[in-house]
ZADREN-640558 format. One line per field, with one value per residue: x, y, z of N, C-alpha, C in turn; residue in three letters; residue number from 1. Coordinates in nm, 2 decimals, always signed. Last residue first. Example, Ala and Ser with C-alpha at 12.3 -4.5 7.8 and 13.67 -1.06 7.14 Angstrom:
// residues 2
n_X +1.28  +1.32
n_Y -0.22  -0.57
n_Z +0.71  +0.78
ca_X +1.37  +1.23
ca_Y -0.11  -0.45
ca_Z +0.71  +0.78
c_X +1.29  +1.32
c_Y +0.00  -0.33
c_Z +0.79  +0.78
tilo SER  ALA
palum 2  1
***
This chain:
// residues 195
n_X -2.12  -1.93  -1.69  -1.65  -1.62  -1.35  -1.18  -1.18  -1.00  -0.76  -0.70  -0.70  -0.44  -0.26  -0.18  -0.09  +0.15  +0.27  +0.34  +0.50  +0.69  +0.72  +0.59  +0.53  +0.27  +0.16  -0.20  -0.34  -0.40  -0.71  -0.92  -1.13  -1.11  -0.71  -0.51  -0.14  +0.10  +0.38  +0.72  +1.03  +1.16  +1.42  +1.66  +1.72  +1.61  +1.66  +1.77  +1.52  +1.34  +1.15  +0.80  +0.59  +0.43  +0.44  +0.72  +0.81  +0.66  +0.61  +0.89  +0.94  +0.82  +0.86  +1.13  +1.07  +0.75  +0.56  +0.31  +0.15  -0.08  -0.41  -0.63  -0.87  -0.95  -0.79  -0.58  -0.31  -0.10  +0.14  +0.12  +0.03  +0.16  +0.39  +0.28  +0.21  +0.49  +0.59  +0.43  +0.52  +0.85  +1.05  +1.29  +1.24  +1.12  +1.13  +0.93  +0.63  +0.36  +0.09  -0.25  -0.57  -0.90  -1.21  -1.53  -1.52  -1.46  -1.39  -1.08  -0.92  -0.74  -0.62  -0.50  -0.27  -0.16  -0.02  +0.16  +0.30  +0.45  +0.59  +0.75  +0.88  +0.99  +1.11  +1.38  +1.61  +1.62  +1.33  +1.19  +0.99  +0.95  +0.78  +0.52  +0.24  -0.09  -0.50  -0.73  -1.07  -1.28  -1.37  -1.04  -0.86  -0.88  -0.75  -0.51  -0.51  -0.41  -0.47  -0.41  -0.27  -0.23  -0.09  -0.13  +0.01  -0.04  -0.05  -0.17  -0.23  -0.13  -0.34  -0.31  -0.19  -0.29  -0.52  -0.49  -0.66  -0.69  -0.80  -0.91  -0.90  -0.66  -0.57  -0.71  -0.64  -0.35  -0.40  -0.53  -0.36  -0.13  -0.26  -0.32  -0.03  +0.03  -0.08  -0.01  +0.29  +0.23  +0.15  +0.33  +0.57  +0.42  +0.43  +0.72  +0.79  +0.66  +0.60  +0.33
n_Y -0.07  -0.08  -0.13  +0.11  +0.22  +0.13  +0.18  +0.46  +0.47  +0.41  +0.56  +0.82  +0.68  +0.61  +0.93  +1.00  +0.79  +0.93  +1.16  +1.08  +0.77  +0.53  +0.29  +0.36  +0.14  -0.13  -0.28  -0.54  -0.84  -0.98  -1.07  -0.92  -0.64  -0.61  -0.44  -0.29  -0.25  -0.04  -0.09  -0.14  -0.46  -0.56  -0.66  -0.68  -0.95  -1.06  -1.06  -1.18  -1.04  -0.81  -0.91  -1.09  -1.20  -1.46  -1.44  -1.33  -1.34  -1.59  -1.69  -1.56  -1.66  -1.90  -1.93  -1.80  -1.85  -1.59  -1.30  -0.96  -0.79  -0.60  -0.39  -0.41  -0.53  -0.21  -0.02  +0.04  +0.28  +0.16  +0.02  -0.17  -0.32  -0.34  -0.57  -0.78  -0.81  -0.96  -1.13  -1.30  -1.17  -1.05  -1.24  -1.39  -1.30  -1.05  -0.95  -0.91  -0.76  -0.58  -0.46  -0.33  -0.29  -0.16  -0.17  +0.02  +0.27  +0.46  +0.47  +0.60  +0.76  +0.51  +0.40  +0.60  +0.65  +0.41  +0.40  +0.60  +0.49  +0.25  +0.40  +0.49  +0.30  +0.13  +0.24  +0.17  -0.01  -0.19  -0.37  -0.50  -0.48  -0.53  -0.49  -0.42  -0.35  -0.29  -0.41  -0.43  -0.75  -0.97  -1.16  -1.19  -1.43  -1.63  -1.64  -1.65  -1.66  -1.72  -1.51  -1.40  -1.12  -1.11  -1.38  -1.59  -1.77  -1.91  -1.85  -1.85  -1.54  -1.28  -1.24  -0.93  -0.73  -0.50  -0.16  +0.11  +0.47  +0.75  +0.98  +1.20  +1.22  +1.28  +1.56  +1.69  +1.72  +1.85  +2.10  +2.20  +2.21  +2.42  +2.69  +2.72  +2.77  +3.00  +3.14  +3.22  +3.37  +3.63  +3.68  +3.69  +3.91  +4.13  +4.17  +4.16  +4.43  +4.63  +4.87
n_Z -0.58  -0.39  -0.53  -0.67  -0.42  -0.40  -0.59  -0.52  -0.31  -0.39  -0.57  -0.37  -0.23  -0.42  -0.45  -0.22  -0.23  -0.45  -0.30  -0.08  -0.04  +0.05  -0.08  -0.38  -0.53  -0.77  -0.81  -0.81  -0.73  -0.66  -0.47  -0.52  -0.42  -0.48  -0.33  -0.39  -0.19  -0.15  -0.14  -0.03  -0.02  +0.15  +0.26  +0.53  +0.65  +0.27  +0.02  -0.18  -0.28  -0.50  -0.59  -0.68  -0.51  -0.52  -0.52  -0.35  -0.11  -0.07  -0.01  +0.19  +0.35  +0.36  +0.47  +0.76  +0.87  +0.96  +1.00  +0.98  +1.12  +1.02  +1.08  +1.13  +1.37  +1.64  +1.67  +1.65  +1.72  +1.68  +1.91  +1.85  +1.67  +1.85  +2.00  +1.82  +1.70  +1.96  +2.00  +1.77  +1.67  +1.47  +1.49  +1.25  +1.06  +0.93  +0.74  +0.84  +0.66  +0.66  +0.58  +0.60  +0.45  +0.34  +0.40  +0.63  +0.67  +0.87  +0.80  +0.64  +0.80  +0.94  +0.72  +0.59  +0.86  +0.86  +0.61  +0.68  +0.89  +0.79  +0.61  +0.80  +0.91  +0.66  +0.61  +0.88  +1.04  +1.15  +1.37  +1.22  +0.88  +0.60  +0.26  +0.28  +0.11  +0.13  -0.02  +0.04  +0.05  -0.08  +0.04  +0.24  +0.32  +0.16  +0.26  +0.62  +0.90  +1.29  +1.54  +1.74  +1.66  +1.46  +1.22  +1.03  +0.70  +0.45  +0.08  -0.29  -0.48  -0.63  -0.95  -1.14  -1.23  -1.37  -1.32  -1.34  -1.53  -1.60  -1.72  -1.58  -1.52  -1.73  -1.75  -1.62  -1.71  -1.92  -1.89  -1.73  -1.94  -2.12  -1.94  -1.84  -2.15  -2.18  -1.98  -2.09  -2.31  -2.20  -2.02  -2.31  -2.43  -2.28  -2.25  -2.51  -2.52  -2.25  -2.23
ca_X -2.25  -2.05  -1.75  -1.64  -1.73  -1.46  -1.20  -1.24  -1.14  -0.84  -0.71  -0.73  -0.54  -0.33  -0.27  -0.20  +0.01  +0.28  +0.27  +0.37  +0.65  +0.80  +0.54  +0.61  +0.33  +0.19  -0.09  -0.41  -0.27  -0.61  -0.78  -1.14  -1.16  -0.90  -0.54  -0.29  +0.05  +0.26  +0.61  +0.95  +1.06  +1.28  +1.63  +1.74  +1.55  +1.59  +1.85  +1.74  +1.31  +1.31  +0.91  +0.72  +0.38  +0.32  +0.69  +0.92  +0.71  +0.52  +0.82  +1.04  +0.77  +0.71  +1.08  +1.11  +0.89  +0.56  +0.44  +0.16  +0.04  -0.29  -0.49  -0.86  -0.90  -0.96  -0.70  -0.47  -0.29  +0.08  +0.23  -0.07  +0.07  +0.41  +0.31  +0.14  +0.41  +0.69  +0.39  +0.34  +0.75  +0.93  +1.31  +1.36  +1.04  +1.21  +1.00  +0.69  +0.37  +0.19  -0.16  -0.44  -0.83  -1.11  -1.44  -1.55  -1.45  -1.48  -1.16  -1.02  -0.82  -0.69  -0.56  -0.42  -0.19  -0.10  +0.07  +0.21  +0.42  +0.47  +0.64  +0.82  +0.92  +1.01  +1.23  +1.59  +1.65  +1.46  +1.33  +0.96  +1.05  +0.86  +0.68  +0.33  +0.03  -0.29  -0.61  -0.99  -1.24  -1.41  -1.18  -0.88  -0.93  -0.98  -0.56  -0.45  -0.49  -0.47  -0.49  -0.21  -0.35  -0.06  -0.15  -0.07  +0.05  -0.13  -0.08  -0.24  -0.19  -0.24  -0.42  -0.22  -0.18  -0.53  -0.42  -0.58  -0.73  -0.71  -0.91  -1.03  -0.78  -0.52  -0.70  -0.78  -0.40  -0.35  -0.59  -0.47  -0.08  -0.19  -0.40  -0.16  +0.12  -0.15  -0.14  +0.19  +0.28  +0.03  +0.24  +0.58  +0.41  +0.32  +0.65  +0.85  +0.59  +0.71  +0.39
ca_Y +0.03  -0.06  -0.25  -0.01  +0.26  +0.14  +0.03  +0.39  +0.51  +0.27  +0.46  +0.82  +0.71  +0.53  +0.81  +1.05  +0.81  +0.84  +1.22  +1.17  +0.91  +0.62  +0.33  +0.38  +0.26  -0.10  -0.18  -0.37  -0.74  -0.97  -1.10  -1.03  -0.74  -0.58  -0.56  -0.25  -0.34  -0.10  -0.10  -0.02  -0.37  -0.59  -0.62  -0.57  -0.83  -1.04  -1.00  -1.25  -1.14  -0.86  -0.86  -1.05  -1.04  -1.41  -1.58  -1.35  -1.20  -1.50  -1.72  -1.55  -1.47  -1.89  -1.93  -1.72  -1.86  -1.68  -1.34  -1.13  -0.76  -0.71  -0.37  -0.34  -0.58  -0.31  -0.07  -0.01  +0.31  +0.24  +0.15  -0.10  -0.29  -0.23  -0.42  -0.70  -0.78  -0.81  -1.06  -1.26  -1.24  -1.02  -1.13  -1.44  -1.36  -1.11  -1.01  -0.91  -0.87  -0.55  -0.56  -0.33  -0.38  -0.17  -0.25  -0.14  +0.23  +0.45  +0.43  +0.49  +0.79  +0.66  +0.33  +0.55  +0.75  +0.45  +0.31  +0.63  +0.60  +0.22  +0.32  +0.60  +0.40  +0.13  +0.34  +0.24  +0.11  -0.12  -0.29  -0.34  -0.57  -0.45  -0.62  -0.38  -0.48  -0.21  -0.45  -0.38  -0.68  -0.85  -1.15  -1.07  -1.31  -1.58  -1.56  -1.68  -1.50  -1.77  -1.61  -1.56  -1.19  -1.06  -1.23  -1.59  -1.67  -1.94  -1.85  -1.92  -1.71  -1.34  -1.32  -1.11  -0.76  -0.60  -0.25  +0.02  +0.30  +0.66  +0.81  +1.09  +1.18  +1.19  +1.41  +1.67  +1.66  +1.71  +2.00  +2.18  +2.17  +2.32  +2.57  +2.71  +2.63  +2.89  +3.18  +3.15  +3.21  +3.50  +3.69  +3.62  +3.74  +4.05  +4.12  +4.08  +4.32  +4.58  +4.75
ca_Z -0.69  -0.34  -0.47  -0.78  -0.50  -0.30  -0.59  -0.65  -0.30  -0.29  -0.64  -0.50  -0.17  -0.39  -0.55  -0.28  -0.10  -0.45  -0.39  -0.04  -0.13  +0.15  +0.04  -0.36  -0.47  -0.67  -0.83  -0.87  -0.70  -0.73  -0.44  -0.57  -0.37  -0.48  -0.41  -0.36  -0.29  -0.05  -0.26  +0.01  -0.06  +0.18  +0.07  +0.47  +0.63  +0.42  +0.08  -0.15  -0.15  -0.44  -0.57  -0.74  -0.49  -0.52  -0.63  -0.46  -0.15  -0.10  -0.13  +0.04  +0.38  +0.34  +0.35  +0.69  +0.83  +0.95  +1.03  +0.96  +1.09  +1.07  +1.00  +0.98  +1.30  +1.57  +1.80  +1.58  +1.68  +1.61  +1.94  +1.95  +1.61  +1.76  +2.05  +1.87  +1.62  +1.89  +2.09  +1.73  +1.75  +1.51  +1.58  +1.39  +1.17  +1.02  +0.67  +0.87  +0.67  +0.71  +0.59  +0.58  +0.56  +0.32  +0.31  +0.68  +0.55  +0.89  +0.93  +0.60  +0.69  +1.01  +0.84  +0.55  +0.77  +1.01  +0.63  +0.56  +0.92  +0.90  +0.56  +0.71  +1.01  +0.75  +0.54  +0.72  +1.10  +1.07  +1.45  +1.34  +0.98  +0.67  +0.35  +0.25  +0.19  +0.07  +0.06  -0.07  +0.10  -0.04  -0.03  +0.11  +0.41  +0.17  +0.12  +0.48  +0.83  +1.15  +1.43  +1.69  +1.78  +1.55  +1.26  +1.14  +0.78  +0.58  +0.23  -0.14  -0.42  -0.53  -0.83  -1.08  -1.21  -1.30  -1.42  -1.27  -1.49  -1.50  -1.78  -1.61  -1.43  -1.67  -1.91  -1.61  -1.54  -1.92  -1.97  -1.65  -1.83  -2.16  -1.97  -1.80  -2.08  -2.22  -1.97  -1.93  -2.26  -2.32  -1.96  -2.16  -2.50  -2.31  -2.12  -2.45  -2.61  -2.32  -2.18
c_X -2.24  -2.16  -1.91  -1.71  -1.74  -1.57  -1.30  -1.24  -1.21  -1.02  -0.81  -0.84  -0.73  -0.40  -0.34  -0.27  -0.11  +0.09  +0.24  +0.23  +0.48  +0.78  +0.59  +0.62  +0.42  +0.25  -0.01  -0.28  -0.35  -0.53  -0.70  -0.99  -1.18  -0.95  -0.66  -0.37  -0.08  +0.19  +0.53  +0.79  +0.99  +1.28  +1.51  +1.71  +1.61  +1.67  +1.76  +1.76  +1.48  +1.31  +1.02  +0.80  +0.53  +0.26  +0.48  +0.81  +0.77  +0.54  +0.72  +0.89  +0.84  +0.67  +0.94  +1.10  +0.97  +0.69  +0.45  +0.27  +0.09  -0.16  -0.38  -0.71  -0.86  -0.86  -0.84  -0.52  -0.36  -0.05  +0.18  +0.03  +0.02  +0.28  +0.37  +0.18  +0.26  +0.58  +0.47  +0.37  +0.59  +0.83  +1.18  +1.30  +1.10  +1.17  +1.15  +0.77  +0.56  +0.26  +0.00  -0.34  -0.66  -1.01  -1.27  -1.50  -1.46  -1.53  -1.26  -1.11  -0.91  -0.82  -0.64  -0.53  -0.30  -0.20  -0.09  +0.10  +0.33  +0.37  +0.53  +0.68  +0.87  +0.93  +1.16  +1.45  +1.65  +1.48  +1.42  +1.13  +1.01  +0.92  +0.75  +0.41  +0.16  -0.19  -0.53  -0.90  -1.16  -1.38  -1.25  -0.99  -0.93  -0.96  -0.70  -0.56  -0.38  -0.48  -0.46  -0.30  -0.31  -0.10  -0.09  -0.05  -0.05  -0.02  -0.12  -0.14  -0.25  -0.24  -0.30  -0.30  -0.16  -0.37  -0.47  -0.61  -0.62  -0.79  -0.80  -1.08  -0.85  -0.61  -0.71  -0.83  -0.52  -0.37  -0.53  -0.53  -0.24  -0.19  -0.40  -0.27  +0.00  -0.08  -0.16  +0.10  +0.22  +0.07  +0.17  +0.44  +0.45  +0.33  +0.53  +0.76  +0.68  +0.63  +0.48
c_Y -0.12  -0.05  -0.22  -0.12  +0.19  +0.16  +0.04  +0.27  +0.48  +0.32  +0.37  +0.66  +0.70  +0.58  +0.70  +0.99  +0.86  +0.77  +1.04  +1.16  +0.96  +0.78  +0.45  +0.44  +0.25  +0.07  -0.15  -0.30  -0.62  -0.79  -1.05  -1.10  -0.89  -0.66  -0.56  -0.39  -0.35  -0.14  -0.11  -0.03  -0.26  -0.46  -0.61  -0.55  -0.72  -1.06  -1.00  -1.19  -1.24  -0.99  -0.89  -0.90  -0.99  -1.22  -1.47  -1.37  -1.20  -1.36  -1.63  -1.58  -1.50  -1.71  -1.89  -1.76  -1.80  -1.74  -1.52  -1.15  -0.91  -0.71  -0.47  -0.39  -0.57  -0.43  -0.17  -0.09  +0.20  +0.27  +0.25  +0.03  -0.18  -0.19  -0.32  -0.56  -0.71  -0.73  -0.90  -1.13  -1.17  -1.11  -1.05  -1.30  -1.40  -1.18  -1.06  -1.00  -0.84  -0.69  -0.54  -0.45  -0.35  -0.15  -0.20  -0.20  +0.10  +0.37  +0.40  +0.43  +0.75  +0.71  +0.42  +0.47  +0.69  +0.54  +0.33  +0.54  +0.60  +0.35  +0.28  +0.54  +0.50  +0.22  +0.28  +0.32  +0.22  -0.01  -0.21  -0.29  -0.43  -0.53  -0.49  -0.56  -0.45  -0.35  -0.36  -0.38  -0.57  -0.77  -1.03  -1.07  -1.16  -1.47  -1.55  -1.56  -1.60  -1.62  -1.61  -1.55  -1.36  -1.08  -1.22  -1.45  -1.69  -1.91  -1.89  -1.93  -1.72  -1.47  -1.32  -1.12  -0.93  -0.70  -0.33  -0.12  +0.18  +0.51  +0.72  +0.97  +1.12  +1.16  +1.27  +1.52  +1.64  +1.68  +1.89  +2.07  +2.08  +2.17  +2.45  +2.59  +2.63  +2.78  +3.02  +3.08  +3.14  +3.37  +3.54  +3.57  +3.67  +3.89  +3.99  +4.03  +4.20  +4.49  +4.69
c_Z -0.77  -0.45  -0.41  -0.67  -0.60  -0.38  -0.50  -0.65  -0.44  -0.30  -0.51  -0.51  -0.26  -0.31  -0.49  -0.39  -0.14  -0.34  -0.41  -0.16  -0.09  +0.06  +0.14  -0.16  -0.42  -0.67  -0.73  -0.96  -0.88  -0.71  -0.58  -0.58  -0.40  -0.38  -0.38  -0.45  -0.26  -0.19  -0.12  -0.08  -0.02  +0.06  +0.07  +0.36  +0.56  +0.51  +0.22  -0.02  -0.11  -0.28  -0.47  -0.69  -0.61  -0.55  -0.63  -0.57  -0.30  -0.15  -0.19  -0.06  +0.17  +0.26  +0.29  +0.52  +0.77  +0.92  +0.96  +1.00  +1.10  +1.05  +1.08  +0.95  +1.18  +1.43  +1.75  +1.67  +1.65  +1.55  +1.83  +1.94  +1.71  +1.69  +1.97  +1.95  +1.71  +1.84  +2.03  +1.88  +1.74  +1.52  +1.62  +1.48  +1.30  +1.10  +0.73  +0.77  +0.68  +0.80  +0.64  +0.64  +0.50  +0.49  +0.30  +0.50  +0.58  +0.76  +0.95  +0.75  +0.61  +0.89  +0.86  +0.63  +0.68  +0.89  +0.73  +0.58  +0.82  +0.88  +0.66  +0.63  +0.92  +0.82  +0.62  +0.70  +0.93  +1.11  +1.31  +1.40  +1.05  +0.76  +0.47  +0.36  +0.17  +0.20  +0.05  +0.04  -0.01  +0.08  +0.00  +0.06  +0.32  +0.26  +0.12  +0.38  +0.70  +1.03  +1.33  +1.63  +1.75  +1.68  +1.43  +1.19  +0.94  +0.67  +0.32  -0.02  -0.29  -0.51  -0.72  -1.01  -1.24  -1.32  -1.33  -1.35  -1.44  -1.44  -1.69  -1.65  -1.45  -1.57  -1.84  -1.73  -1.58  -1.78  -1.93  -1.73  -1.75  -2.08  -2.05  -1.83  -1.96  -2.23  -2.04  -1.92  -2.19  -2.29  -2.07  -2.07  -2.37  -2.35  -2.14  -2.34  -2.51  -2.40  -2.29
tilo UNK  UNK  UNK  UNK  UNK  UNK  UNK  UNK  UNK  UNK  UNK  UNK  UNK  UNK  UNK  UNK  UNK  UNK  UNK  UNK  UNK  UNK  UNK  UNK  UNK  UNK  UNK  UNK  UNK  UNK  UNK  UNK  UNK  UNK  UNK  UNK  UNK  UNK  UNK  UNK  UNK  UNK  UNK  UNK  UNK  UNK  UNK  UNK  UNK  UNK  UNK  UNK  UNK  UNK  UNK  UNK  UNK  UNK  UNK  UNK  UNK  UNK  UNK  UNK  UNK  UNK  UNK  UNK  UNK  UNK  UNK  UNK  UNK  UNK  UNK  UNK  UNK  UNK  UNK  UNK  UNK  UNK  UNK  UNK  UNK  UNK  UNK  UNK  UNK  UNK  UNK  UNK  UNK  UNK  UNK  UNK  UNK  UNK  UNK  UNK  UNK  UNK  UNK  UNK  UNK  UNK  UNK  UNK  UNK  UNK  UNK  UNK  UNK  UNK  UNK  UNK  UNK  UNK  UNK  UNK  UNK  UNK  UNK  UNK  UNK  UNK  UNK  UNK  UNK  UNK  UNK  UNK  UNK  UNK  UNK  UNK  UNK  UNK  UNK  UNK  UNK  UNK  UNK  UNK  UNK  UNK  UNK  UNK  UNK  UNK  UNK  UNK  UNK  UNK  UNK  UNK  UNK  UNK  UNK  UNK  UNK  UNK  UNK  UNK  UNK  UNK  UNK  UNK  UNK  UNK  UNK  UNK  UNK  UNK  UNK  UNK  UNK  UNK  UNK  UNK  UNK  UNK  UNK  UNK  UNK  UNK  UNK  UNK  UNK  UNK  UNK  UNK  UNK  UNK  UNK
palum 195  194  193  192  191  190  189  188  187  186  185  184  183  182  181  180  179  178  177  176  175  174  173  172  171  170  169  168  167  166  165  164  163  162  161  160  159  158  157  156  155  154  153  152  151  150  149  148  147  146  145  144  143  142  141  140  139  138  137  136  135  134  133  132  131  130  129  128  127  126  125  124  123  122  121  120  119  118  117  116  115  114  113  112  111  110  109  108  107  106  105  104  103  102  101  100  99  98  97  96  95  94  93  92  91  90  89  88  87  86  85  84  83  82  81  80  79  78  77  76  75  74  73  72  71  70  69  68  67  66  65  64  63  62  61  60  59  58  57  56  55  54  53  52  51  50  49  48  47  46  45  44  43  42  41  40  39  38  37  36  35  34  33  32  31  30  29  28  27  26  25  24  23  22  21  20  19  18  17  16  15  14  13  12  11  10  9  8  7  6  5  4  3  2  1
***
């Protein structure tokens, strides 16, 4: 065999295990950042009820900002969002969010017929509404992110938040590999609440 071939093949071999070591590194020591506390709101869900900040409480949160008629990432973010819903299903600590950032246009009844368009059939996964300064504030001032440009500067981020109301981390609600973490990350805040 060529020496060229071999050393090529040896290479491999130990970028291989170069590579496995640091995935297996990052694993292990993967730790979520405590952010902030969310504040105080008093939104109203999709069934008209009430739904402020105690309703986080033990609970584990993902929250994303959208609007049901975009015509941008939404339907990708709804899409990811359905996608953990489903896959936590049988997970009574953990509840999803999805807080309208058009309130002109997504009515509590808008808000319930998209919620039912997209599978949720129980109270795991609200969908909020409220003024429009209220959506600013909480979006600018509680979750710091962009809140000028509504509805179109909305935030693709879903915002992972414990059980003790505080903001974890955020993802990138329109990435696969992104979903895979927080998937990851929700199921360790799970077993951080059960043990």
């Amino acid at each position: 065999m060529n020496k060229n071939i071999i050393f090529i093949i040896v290479l491999i071999f130990f970028l291989g295990l170069g590579a496995s070591w640091v995935i297996n590194k990052a694993n292990s020591s993967h730790q979520l950042p405590t952010i902030k506390l969310v504040p105080e709101f008093a939104f109203i869900n999709q069934d008209g009820d009430p739904f402020t900040e105690k309703r986080l409480l033990d609970k584990i949160t993902v929250l994303d900002f959208m609007f049901t008629n975009c015509p941008g990432p939404c339907p990708m973010m709804t899409h990811n969002m359905a996608g953990l819903y489903n896959d936590f299903a049988g997970v009574s600590e953990v509840q999803f969010i999805s807080v309208t950032v058009d309130p002109d246009n997504d009515s509590q009844e808008t808000l319930k017929n998209y919620a039912s368009l997209n599978g949720v059939n129980d109270q795991r996964w609200n969908f909020l509404f409220s003024g429009i300064d209220s959506i600013k504030k909480l979006k600018r001032d509680g979750f710091m992110l962009f809140a000028d440009d509504l509805p179109r500067g909305h935030a693709i981020k879903f915002v992972l938040i414990d059980a003790g109301g505080n903001i974890r981390q955020y993802y990138d609600g329109t990435d696969k590999a992104s979903m895979k973490i927080l998937r990851k990350d929700i199921t360790l805040l799970v077993k951080k609440m059960r043990t």
